[in-house]
C-alpha positions as a LaTeX table, in Angstrom:
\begin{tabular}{lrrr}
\hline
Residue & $x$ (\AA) & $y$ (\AA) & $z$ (\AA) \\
\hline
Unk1 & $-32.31$ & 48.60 & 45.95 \\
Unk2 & $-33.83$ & 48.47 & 42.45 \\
Unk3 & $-31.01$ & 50.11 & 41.08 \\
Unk4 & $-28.34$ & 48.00 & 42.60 \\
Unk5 & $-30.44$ & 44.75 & 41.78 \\
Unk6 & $-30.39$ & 46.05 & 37.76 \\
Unk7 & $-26.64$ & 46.79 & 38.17 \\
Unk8 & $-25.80$ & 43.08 & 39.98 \\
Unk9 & $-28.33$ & 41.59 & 36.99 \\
Unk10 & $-26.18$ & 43.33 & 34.22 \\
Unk11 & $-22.97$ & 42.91 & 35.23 \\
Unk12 & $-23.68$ & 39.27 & 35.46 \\
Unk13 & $-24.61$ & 38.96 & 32.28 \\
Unk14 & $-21.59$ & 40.46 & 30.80 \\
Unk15 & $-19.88$ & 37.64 & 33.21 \\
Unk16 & $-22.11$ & 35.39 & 31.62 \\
Unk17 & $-21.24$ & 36.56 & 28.22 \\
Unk18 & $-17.09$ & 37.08 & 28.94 \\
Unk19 & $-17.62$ & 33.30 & 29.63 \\
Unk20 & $-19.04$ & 32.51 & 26.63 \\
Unk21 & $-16.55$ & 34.22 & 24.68 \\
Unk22 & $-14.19$ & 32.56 & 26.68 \\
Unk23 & $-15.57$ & 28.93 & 25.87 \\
Unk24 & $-15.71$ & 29.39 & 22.17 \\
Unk25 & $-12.23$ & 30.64 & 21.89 \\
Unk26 & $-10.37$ & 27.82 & 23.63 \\
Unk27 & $-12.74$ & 25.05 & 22.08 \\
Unk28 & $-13.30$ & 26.14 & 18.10 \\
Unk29 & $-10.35$ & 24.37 & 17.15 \\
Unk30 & $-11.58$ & 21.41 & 19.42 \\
Unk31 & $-15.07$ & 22.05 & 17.82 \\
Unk32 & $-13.33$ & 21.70 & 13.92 \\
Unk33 & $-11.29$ & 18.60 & 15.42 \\
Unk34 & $-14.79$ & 16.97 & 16.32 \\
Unk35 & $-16.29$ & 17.83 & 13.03 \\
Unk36 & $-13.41$ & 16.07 & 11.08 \\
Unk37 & $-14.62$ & 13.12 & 13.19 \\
Unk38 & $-17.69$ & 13.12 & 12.39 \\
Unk39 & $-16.59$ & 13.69 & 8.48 \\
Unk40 & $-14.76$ & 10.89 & 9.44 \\
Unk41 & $-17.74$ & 7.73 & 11.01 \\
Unk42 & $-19.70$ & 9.61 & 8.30 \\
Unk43 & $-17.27$ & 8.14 & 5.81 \\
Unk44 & $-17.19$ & 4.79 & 7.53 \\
Unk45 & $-20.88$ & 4.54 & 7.15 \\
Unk46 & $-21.13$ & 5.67 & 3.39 \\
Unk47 & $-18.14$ & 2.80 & 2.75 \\
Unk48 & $-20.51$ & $-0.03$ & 4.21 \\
Unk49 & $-23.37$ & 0.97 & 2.44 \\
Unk50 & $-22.27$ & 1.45 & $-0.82$ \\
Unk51 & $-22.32$ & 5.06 & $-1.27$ \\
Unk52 & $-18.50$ & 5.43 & $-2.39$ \\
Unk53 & $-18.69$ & 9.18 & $-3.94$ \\
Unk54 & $-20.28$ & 10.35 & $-0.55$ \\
Unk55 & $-17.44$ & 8.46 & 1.42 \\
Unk56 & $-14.45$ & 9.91 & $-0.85$ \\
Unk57 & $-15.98$ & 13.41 & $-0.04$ \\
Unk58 & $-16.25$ & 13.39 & 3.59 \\
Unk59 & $-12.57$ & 12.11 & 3.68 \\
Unk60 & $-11.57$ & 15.49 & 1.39 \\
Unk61 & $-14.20$ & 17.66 & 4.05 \\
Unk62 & $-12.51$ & 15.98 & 6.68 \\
Unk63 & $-9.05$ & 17.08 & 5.08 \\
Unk64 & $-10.07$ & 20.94 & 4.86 \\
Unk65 & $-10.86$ & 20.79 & 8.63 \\
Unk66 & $-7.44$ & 19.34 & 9.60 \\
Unk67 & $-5.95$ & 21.75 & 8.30 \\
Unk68 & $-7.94$ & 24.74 & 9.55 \\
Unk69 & $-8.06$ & 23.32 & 13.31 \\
Unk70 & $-4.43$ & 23.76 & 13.72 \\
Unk71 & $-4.48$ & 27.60 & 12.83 \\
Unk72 & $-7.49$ & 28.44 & 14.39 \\
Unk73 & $-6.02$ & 26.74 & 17.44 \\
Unk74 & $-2.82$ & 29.06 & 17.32 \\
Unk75 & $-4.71$ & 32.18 & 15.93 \\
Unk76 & $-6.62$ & 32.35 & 19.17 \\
Unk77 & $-3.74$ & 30.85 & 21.54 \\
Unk78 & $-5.78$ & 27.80 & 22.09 \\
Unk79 & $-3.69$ & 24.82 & 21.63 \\
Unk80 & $-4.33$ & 22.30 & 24.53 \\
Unk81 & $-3.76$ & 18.77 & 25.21 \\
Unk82 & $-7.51$ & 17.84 & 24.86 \\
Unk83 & $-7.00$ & 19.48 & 21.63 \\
Unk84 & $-3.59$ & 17.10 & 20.51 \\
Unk85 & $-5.91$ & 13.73 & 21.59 \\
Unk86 & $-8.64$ & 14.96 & 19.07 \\
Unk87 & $-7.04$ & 15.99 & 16.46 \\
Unk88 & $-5.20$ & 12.51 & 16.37 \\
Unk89 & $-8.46$ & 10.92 & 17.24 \\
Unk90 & $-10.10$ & 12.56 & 14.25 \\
Unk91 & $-6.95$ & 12.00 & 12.23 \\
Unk92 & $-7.40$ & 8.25 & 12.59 \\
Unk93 & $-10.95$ & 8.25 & 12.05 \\
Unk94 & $-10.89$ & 9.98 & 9.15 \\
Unk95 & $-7.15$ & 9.37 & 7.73 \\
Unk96 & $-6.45$ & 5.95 & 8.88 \\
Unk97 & $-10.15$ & 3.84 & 9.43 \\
Unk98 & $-12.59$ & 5.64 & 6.62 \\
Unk99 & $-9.60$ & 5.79 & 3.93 \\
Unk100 & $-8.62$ & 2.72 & 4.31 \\
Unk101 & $-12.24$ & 1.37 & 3.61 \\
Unk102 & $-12.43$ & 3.24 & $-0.10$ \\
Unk103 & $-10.08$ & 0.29 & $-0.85$ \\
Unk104 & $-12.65$ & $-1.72$ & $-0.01$ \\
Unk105 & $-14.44$ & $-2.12$ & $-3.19$ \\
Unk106 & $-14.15$ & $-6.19$ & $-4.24$ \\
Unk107 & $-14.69$ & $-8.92$ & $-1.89$ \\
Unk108 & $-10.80$ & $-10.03$ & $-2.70$ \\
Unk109 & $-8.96$ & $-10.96$ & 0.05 \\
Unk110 & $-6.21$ & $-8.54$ & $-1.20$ \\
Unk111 & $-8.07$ & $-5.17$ & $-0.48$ \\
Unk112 & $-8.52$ & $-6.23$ & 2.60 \\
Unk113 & $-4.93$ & $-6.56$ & 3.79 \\
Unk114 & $-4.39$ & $-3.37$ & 1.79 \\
Unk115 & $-6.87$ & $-2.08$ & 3.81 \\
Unk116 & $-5.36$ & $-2.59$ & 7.18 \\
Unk117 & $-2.20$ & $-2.42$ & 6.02 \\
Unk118 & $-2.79$ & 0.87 & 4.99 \\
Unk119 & $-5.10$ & 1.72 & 8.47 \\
Unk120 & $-2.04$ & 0.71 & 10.52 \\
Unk121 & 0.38 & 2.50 & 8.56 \\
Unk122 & $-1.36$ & 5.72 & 9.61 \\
Unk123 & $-2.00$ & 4.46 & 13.16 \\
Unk124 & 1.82 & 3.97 & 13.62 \\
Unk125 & 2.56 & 7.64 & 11.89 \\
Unk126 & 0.11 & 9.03 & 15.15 \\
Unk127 & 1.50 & 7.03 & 17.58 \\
Unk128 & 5.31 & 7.41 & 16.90 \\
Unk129 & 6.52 & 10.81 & 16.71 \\
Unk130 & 7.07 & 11.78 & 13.02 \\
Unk131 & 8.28 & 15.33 & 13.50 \\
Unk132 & 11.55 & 17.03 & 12.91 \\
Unk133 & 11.66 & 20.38 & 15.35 \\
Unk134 & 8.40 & 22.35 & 14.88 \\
Unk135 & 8.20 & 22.61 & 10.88 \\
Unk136 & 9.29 & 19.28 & 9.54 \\
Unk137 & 7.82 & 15.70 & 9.30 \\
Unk138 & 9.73 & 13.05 & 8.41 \\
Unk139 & 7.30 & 10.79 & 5.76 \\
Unk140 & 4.20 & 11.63 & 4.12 \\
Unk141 & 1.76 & 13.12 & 6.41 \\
Unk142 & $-1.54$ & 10.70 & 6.39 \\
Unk143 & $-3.43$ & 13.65 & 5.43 \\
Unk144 & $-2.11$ & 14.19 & 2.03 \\
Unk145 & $-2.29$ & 10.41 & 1.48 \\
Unk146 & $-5.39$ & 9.89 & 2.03 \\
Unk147 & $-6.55$ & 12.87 & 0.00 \\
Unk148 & $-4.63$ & 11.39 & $-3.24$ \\
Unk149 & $-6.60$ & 8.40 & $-1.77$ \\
Unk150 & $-10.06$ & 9.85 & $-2.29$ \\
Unk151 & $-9.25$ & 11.59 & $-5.39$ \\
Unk152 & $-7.70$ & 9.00 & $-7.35$ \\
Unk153 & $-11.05$ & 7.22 & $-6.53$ \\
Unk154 & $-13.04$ & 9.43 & $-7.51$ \\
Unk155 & $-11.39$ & 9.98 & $-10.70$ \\
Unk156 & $-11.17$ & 6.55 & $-11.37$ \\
Unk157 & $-14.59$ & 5.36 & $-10.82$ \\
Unk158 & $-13.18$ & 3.23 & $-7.77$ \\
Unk159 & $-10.79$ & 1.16 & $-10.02$ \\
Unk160 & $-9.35$ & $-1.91$ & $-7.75$ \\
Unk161 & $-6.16$ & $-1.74$ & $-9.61$ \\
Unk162 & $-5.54$ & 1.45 & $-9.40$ \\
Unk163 & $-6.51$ & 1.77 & $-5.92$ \\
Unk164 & $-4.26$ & $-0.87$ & $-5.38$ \\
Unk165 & $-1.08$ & 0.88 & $-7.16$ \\
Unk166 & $-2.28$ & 4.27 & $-5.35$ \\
Unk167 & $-2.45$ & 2.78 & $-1.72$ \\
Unk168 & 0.85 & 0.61 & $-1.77$ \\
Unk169 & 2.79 & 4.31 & $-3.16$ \\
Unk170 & 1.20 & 5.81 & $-0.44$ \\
Unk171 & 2.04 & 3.65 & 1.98 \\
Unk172 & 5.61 & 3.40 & 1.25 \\
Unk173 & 6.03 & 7.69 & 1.22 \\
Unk174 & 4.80 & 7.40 & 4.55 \\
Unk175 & 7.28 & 4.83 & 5.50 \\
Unk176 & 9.67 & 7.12 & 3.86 \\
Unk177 & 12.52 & 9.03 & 5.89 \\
Unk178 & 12.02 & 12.31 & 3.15 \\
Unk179 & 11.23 & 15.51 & 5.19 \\
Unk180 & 8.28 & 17.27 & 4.75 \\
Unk181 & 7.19 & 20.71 & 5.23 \\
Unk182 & 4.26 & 21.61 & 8.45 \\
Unk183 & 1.92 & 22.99 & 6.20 \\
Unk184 & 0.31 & 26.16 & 7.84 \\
Unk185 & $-1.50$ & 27.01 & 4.79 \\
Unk186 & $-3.79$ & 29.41 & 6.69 \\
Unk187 & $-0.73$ & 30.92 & 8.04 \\
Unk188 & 1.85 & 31.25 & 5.31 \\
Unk189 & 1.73 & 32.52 & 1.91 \\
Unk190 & $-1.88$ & 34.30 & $-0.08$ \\
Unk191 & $-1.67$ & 32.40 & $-2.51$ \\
Unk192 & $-2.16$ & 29.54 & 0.08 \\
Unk193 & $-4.80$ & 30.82 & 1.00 \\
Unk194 & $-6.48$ & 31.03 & $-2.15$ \\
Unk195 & $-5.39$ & 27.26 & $-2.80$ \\
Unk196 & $-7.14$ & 26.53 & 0.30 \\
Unk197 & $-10.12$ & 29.26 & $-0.24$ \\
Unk198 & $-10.54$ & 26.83 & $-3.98$ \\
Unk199 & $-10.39$ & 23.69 & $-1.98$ \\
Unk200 & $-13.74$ & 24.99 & $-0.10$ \\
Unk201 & $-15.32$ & 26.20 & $-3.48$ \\
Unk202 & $-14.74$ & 22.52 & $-5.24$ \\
Unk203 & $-17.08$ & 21.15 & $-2.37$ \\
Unk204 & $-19.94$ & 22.83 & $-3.35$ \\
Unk205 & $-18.88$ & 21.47 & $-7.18$ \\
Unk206 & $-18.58$ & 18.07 & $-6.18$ \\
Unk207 & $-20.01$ & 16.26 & $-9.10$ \\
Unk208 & $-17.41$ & 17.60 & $-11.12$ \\
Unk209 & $-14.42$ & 15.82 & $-12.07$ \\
Unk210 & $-12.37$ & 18.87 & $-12.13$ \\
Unk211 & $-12.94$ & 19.28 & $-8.34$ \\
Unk212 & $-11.32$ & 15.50 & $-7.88$ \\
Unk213 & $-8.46$ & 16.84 & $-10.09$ \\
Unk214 & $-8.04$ & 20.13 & $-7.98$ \\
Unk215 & $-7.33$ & 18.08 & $-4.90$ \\
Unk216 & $-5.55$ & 15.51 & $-6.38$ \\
Unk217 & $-3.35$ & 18.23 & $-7.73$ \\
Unk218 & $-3.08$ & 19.91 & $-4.55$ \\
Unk219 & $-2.00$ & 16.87 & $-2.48$ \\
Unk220 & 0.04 & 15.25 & $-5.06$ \\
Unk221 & 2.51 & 18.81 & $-5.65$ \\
Unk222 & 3.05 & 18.56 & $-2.30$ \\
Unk223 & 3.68 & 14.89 & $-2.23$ \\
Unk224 & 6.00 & 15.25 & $-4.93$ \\
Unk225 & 7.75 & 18.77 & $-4.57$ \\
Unk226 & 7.02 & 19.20 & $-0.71$ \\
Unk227 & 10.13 & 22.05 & $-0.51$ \\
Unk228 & 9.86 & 23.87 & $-3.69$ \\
Unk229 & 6.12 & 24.43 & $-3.52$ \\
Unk230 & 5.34 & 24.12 & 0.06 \\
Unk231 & 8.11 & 24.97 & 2.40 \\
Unk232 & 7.57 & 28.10 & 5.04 \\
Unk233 & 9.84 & 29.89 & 2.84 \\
Unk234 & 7.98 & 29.82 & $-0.74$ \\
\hline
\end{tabular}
């Protein structure tokens, strides 16, 4: 009896475990999606209070977790619908409501329609289907925007006229009907990688400028030269 008790008690803690494991490979992408929400309302809440730099960063956190849900998601055969909802509902969060408040920075009742035009440019981008087959978009991912978003603010001290210029450009390439690349950057080329691995390092280097200028170069080449530099194929 002793012995069969110890054997039911162990093998029901390798059930126990087996579930576990189970659990945190179908929700870790959910788990990243969540976290880019959070990056996200945290963003929303350094807007309001004045603490701009802090706000600009979450955005550009928030960015680095978009783009490692997605692969995580396929690496371990996870993709779900519950995961499609929160990745959109992080993607507005963080892409559509906390960018659009960096443009928030004068009491002029021009940022302000900036600001939702820009919030409901990247709501309609969710909510009408921008892909072409399985690798293309058609417009500027809000991603990318926003991250030229954050950085050109952060590079320019939070200039309202070059905010301005920044957020009606950005608005109209993701109006546009140009094709751009899905970029699995976890999934595609090393050097990828590494731009992604660098993208991590400039966090911890935040008070640099040359961190803002890393991302802004990063989302702007493939804003600009989304094929040459970004396709699957490159």
């Amino acid at each position: 009896m002793v012995l069969l008790s110890s054997a039911s008690g162990f093998f029901s803690e390798c059930l126990s475990g087996q579930h576990v494991t189970e659990f945190a490979r179908k929700h870790a992408a959910n788990a990243l999606s969540v976290s880019n929400m959070v990056m996200g309302m945290g963003s929303i809440l350094s807007s309001l209070n004045g603490h701009h730099h802090a706000a600009c960063w979450l955005v550009l956190i928030g960015y680095l977790l978009d783009l490692a849900d997605g692969a995580v998601a396929r690496t371990l055969e996870a993709c779900s619908k519950l995961g499609e909802r929160l990745d959109d509902y992080g993607d507005f969060t963080t892409f559509g409501v906390a960018s659009s408040l960096l443009l928030l920075r004068t009491p002029d009742q021009l940022d302000g329609v900036l600001c939702m035009c820009y919030a409901l440019t990247v709501l309609k981008r969710l909510c009408a289907n921008s892909r072409v087959g399985p690798f293309m978009f058609r417009g500027l991912p809000c991603t990318y925007a926003s991250t030229v978003l954050a950085s050109a603010s952060l590079l320019s001290a939070g200039n309202p006229a070059v905010l301005r210029v920044v957020a009606v450009v950005l608005i109209l390439y993701m109006h546009c009907r140009n094709l751009y690349p899905h970029d699995r950057v976890l999934e595609s080329q090393a050097w990828k990688k590494a731009v992604f691995a660098g993208g991590v390092v400039m966090v911890f280097c935040s008070g640099s400028p040359a961190a803002c200028a890393y991302y802004l170069l990063w989302s702007t080449s493939y804003m600009l030269f989304p094929m040459f530099l970004w396709s699957s194929e490159v």
